[in-house]
C-alpha positions as CSV (number, residue, x, y, z in Angstrom):
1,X,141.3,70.4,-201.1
2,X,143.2,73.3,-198.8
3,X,146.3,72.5,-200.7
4,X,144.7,73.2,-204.0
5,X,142.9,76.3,-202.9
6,X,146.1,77.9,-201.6
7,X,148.7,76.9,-204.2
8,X,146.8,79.1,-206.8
9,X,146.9,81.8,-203.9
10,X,150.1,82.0,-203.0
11,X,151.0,82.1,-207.4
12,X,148.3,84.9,-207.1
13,X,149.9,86.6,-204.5
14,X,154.0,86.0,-205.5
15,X,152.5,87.5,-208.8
16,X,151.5,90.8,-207.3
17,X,154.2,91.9,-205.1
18,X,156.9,91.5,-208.6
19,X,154.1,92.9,-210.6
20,X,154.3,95.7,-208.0
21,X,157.8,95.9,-207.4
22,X,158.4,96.4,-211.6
23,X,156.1,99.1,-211.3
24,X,157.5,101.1,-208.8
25,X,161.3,100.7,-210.2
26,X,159.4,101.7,-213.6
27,X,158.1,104.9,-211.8
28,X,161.7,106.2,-209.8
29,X,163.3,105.6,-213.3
30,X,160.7,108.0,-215.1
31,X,161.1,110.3,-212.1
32,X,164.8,111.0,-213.3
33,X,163.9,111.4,-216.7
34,X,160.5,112.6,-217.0
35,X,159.6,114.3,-213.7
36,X,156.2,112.8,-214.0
37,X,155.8,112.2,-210.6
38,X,154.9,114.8,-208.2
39,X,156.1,115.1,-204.7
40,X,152.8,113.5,-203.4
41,X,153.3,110.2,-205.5
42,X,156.8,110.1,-205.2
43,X,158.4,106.2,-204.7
44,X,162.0,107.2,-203.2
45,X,163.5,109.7,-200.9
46,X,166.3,110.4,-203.1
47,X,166.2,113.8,-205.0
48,X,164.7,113.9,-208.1
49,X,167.3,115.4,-210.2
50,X,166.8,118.7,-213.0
51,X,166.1,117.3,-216.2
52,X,165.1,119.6,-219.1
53,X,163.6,118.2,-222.6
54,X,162.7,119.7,-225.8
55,X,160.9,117.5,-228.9
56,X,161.3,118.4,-232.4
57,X,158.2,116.9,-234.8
58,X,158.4,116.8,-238.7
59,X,155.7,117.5,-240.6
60,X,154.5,116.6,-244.3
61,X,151.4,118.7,-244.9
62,X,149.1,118.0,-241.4
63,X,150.9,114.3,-241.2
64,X,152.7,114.0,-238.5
65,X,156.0,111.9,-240.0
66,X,159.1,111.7,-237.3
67,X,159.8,112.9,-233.7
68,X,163.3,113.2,-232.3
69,X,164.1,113.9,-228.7
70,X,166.4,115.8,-226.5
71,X,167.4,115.5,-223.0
72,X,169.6,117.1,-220.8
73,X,170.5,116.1,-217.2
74,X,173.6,115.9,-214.8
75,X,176.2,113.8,-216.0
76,X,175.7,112.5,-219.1
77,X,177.7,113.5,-222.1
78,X,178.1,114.5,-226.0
79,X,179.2,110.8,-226.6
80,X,177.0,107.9,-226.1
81,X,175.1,107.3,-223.1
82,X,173.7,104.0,-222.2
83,X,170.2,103.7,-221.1
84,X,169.7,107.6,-222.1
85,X,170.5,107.4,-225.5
86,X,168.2,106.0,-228.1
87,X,169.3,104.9,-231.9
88,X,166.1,105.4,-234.0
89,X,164.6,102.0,-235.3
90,X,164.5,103.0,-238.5
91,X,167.7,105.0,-239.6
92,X,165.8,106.3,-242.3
93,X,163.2,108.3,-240.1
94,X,162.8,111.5,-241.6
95,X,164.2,113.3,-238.2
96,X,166.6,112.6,-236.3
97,X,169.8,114.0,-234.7
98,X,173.7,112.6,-234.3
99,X,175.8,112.8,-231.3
100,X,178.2,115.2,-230.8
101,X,181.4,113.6,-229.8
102,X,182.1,109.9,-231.2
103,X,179.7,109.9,-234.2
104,X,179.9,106.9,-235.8
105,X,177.0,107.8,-238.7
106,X,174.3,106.5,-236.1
107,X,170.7,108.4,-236.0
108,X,169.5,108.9,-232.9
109,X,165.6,109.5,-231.6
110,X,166.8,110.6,-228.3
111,X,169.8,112.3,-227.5
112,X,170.9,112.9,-223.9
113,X,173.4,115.2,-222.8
114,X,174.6,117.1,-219.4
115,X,173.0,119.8,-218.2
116,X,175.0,122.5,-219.2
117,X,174.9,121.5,-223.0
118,X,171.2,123.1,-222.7
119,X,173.1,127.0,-222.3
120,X,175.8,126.5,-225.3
121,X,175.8,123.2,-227.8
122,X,175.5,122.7,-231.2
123,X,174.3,119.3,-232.5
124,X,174.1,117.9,-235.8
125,X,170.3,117.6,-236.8
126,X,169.5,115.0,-239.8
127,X,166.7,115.2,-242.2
128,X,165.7,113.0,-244.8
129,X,163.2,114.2,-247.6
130,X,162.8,113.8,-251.0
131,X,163.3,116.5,-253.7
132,X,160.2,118.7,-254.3
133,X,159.0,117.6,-250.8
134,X,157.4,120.7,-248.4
135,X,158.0,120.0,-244.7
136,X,158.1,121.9,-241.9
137,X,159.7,121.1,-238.1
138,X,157.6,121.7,-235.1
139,X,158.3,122.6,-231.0
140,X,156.1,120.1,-229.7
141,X,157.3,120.3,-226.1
142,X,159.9,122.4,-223.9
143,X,160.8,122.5,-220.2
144,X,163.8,124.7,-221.5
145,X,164.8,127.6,-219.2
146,X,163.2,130.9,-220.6
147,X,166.8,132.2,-221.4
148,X,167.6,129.3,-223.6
149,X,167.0,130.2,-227.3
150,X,166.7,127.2,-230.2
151,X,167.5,127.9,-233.5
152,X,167.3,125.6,-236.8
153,X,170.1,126.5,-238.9
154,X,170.5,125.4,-242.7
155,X,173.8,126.2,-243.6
156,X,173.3,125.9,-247.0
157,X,170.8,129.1,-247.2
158,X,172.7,131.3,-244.1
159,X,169.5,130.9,-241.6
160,X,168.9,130.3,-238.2
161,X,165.2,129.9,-237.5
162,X,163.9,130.5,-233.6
163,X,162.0,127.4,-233.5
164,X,160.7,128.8,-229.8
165,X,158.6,131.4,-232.3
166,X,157.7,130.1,-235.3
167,X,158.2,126.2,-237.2
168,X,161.2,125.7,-239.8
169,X,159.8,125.2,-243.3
170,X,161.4,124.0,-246.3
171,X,160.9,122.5,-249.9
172,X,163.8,120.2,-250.6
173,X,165.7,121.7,-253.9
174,X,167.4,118.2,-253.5
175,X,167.3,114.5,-251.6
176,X,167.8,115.4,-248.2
177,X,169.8,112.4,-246.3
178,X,173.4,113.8,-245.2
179,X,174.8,115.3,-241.8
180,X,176.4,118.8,-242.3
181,X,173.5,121.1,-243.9
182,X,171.5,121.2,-240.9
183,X,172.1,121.8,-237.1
184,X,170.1,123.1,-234.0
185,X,171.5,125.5,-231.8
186,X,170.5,125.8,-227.9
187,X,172.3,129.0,-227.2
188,X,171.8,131.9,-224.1
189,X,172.8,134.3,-227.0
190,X,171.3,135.2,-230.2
191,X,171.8,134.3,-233.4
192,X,171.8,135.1,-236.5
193,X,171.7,138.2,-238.5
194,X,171.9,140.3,-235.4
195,X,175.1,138.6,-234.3
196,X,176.7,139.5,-237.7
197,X,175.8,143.2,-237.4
198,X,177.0,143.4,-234.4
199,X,180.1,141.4,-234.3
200,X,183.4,143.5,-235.1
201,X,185.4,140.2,-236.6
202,X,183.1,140.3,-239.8
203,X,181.7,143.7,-240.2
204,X,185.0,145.4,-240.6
205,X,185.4,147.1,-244.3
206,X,188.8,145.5,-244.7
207,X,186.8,142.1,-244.4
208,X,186.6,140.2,-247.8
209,X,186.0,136.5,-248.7
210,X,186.3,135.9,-252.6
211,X,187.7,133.3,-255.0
212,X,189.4,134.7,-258.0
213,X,189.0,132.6,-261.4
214,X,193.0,131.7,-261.6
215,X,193.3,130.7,-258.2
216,X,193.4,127.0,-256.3
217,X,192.0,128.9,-253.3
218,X,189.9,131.2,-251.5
219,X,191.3,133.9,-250.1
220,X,190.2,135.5,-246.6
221,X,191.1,139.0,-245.9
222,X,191.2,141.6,-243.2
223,X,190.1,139.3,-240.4
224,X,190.0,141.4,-236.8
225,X,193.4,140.4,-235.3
226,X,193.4,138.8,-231.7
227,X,189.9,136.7,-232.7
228,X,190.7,133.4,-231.2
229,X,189.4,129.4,-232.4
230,X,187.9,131.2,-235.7
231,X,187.0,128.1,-238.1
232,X,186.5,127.9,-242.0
233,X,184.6,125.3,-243.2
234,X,183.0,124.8,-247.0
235,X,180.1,123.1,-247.8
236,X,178.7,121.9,-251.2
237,X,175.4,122.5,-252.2
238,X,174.1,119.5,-250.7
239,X,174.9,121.0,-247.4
240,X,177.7,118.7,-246.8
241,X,181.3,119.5,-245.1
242,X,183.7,119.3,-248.0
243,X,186.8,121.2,-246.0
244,X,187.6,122.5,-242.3
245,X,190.6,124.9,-241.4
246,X,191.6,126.9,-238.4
247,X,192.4,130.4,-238.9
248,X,195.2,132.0,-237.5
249,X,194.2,135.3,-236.0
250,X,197.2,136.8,-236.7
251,X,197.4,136.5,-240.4
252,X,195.4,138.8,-242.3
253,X,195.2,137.0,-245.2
254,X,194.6,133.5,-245.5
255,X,193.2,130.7,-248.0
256,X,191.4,127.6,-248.1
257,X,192.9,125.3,-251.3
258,X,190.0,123.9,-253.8
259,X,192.6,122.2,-255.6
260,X,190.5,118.6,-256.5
261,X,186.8,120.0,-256.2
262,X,184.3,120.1,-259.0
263,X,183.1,123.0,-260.4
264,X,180.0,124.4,-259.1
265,X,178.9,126.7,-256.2
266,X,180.0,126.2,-252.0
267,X,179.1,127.8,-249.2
268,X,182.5,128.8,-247.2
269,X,181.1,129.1,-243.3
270,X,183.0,131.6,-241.2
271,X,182.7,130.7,-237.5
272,X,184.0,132.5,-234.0
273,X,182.0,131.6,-230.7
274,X,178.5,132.7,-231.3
275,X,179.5,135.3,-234.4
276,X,178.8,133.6,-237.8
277,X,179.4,134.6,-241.5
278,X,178.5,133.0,-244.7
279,X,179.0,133.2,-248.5
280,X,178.4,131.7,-251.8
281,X,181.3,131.1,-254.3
282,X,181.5,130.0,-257.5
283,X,184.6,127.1,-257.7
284,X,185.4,126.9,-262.0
């Protein structure tokens, strides 16, 4: 009879201290994640190191439809991270984001990256939506530091939207399901129209962008000499990246060949550090 009361005791108690054990290796990982666990509860004597996280929600109308996740921490990096990163379950989730270094066409629910990508990094943000469809992208949570601004931008339409003030709204003039039209921006500096009017590489008068009807190519003049990693890129209206070129800062004039593309209108993106210009042409 003793031996049968204390073989069920001993499962009991074997049971427990894993039980236990799971629990408290589940708590020190969140701790390096999360920093759920104040100093009082805290498991380990190691440090708990900086994390900072910021969640995007989508909305249709008061429905709440997709989250997508960012995390930045001490060595991790743009590619993939094991254990950090998170590929959504369904790649069709209406948002989601794509790594920056190594895409391979994967959308990701969670996408962790070093500490320093929180003060200057540009990632690709993907949204999915049907035409006609109003939706709108809200901050649900930030531990951000206060000099840390966020912008949505849409390339296609030439905004960047502070989504630190106010949500990002759109009605989709078309399906909504490639990477290029949209990216967010965590930035120390602004952005935006107040970069353009103050940057001297695009607000000079000798500054033109224009494509003429019996050319192959647009032509890009008067760009401020001694502007350094200055990039072209075009878009199509679905906001995808048809062309990329670097520009030479010490040609004046320069040209992007549309030699092959179908008529209709582009969007030819202008890029140096945090300055930005945009345009609309008309390819025949």
């Amino acid at each position: 009879m003793k031996k049968l009361i204390l073989l069920p005791l001993l499962t009991l108690i074997f049971s427990f201290t894993c039980y236990s054990k799971n629990y408290e290796e589940t708590l020190i990982n969140l701790s390096h994640t999360s920093n759920i666990i104040s100093e009082s509860e805290s498991l380990t004597s190691a440090p708990i190191l900086t994390t900072y996280t910021l969640f995007l929600k989508l909305y249709n109308g008061q429905t709440e439809d997709a989250e997508t996740r960012f995390y930045f921490q001490n060595g991790l990096t743009l590619g993939l991270d094991p254990g950090y990163d998170a590929g959504a379950f369904d790649q069709d989730t209406s948002l989601s984001s794509r790594l920056v270094e190594d895409n391979q066409g994967t959308n990701f629910a969670i996408n962790a990256m070093g500490l320093e990508s929180a003060y200057n990094q540009t990632v690709p943000l993907i949204i999915n939506q049907s035409i006609g469809q109003t939706f709108r992208i809200n901050l649900s949570q930030n531990t951000l530091p206060d000099n840390v601004n966020v912008y949505i931008e849409d390339i296609l339409e030439n905004t960047f939207t502070l989504i630190l003030e106010k949500d990002f709204e759109l009605t989709a003039q078309s399906d909504l399901n490639e990477e290029g039209r949209f990216q967010i921006h965590f930035t120390t500096e602004i952005l935006g129209e107040d970069v353009l009017a103050t940057s001297n590489l695009f607000a000079s008068d000798a500054f033109e962008v224009y494509k003429a009807n019996t050319d192959s190519f647009i032509t890009i003049k008067g760009l401020a000499q001694g502007q350094e990693n200055t990039t072209a890129t075009l878009y199509n209206m679905l906001g995808m990246s048809i062309r990329s070129k670097k520009l030479h800062s010490t040609t004046q004039t320069q040209s992007i060949s549309t030699l092959g593309l179908t008529r209709g209108m582009y969007v030819l993106k202008l890029k140096s550090g945090n300055a930005m210009f945009s345009k609309k042409l008309l390819i025949q």
